[in-house]
MARFI-477679 format. One record per residue (C-alpha): residue in one letter; z, y, x. Coordinates in Angstrom, 1 decimal, m for minus. Layout:
<pts>
+------+--------+--------+--------+
: rest :     pz :     py :     px :
+------+--------+--------+--------+
:    A :      Z :      Y :      X :
...
+------+--------+--------+--------+
</pts>
This chain:
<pts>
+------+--------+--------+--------+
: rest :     pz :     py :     px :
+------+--------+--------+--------+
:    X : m335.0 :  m68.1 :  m18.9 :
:    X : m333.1 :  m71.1 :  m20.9 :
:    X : m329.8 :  m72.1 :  m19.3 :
:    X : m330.5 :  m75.5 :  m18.0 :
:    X : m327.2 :  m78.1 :  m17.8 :
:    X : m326.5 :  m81.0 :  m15.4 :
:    X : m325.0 :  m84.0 :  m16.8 :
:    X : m321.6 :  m83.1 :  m15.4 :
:    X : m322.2 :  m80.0 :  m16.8 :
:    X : m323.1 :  m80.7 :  m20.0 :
:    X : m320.4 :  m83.4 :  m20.5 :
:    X : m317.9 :  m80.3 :  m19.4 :
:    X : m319.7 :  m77.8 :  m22.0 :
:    X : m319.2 :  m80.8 :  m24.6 :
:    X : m315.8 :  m82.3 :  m24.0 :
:    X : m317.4 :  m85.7 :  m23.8 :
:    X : m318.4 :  m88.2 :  m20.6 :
:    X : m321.2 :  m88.9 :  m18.8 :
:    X : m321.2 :  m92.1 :  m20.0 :
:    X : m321.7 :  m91.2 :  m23.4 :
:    X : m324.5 :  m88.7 :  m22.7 :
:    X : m326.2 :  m91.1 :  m20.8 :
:    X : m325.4 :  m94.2 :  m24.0 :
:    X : m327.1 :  m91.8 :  m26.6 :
:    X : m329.9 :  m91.1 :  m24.6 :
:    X : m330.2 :  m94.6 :  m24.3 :
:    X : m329.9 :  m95.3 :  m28.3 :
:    X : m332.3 :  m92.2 :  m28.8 :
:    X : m329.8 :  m89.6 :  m30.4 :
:    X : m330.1 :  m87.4 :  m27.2 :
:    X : m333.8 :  m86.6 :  m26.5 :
:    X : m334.8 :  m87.7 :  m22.7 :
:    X : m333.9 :  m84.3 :  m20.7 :
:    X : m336.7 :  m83.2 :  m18.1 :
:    X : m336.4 :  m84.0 :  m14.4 :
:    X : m336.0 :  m81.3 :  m11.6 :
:    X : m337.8 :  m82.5 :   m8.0 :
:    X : m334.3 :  m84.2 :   m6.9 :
:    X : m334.8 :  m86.7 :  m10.4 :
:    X : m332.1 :  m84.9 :  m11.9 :
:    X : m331.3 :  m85.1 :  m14.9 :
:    X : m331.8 :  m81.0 :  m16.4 :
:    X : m330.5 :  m80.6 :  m20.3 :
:    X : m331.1 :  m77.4 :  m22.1 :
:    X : m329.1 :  m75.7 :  m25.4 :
:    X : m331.4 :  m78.2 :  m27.5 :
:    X : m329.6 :  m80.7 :  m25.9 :
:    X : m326.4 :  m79.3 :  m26.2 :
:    X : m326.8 :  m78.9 :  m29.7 :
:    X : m327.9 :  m82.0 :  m30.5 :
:    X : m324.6 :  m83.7 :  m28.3 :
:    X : m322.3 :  m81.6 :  m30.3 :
:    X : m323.7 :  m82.8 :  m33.3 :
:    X : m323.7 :  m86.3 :  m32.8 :
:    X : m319.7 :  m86.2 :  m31.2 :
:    X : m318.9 :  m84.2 :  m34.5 :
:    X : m320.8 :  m86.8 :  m36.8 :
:    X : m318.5 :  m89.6 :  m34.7 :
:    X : m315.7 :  m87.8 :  m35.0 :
:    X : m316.1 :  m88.1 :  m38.8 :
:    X : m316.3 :  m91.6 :  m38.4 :
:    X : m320.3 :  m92.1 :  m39.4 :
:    X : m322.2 :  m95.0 :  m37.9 :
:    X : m324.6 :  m94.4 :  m35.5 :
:    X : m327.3 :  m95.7 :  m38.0 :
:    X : m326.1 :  m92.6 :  m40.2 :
:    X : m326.4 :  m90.6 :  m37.4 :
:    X : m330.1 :  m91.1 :  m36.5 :
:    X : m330.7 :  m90.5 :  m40.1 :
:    X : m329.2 :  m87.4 :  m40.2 :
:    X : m330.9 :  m86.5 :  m37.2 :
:    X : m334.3 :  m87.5 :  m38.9 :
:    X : m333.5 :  m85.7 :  m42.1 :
:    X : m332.8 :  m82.4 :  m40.1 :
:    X : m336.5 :  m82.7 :  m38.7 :
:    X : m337.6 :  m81.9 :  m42.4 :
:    X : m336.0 :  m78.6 :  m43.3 :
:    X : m338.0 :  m78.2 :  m46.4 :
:    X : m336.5 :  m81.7 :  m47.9 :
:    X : m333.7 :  m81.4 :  m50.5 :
:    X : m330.4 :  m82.7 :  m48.9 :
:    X : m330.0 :  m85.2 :  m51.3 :
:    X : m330.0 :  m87.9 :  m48.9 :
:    X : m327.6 :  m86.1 :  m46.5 :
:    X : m324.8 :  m86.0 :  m49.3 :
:    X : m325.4 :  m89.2 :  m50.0 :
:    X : m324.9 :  m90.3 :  m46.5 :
:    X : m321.6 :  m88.1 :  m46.7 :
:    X : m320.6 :  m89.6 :  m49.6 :
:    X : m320.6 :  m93.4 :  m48.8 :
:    X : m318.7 :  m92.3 :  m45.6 :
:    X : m315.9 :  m90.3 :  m47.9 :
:    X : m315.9 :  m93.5 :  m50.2 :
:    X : m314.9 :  m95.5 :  m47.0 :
:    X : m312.5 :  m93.4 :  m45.7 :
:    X : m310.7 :  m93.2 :  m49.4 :
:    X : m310.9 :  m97.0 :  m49.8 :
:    X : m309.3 :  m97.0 :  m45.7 :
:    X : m306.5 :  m94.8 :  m46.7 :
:    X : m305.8 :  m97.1 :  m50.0 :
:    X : m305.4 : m100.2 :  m47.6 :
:    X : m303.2 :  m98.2 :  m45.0 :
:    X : m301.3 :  m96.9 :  m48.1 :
:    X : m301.1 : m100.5 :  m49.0 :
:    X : m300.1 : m101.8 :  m45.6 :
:    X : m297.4 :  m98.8 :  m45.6 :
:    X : m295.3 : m100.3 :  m48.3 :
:    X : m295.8 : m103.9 :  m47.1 :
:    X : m294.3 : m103.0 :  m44.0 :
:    X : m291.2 : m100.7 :  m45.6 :
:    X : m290.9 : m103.5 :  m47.8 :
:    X : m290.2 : m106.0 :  m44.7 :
:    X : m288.1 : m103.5 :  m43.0 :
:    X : m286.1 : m102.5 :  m45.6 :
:    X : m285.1 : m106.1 :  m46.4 :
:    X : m284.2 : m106.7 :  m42.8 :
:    X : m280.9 : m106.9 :  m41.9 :
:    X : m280.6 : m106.5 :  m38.0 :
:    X : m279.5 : m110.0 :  m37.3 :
:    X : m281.1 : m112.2 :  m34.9 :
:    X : m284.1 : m113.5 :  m34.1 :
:    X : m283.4 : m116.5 :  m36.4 :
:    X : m282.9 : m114.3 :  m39.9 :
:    X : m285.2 : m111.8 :  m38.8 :
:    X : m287.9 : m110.9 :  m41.8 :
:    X : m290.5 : m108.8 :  m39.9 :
:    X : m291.5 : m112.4 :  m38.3 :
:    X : m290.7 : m114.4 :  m41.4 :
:    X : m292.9 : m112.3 :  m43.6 :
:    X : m295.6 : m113.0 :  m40.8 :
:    X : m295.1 : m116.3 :  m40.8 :
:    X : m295.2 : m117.4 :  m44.4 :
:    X : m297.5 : m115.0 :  m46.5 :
:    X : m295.7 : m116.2 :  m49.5 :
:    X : m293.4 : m113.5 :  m48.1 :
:    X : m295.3 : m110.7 :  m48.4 :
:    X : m296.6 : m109.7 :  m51.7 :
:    X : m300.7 : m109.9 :  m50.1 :
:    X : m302.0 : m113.4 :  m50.9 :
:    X : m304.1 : m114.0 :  m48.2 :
:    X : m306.7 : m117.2 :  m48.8 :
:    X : m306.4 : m120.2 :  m46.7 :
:    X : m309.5 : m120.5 :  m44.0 :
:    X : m312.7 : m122.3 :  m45.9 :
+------+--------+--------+--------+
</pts>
């Protein structure tokens, strides 16, 4: 007999919450568990799985869109995984382009600190370069 989960249980099993179980069943990334007498909520290994994929795929930072996808894709063994790398890939591409702009904002803000000279308020260049973007080396465009 399959080992059949309660949501506490599962959300134990999984190191995620309730709430979450309960928000991807309601998005459709969890299939609808089966009912025991009491309206309980019963999740099996299939279930399980499918959780531990989905928290794994968020973890990696993919959308929820990307998600379903890959969930769709894996319905279709026989398909070539083209279409999973290239899900992969657009998230990879993000995360590179990310890492350029924290690597950016990294030497804006040694660049601020390093010109700071501990004074007071008045002198102080962390709010300066805040306040007047002609400050920082960025040139950020005025509102339309």
């Amino acid at each position: 007999m399959e080992r059949v989960f309660s949501i506490g249980k599962l959300a134990e099993a999984s190191g995620s919450k309730v709430e979450t179980i309960r928000y991807y069943e309601q998005i459709g990334l969890l299939p609808e568990p089966e009912r025991n007498a009491g309206n309980q909520r019963r999740y099996t290994a299939r279930h399980y799985e499918r959780l531990v994929f989905v928290l794994h795929a968020r973890d990696l930072g993919l959308s929820i869109d990307a998600i379903r996808q890959l969930i769709d894709l894996s319905q279709h063994p026989d398909l070539p995984c083209r279409d999973a790398d290239d899900i992969a890939q657009r998230r990879l591409e993000d995360v590179r382009q990310r890492i350029a702009r924290l690597k950016l904002l990294e030497a804006e803000l040694e660049r601020t600190l390093s010109s700071c000279s501990h004074g007071t308020i008045a002198e102080c260049k962390v709010i300066e370069a805040l306040a007047q973007c002609g400050a920082c080396e960025r040139h950020h465009r005025p509102p339309r």
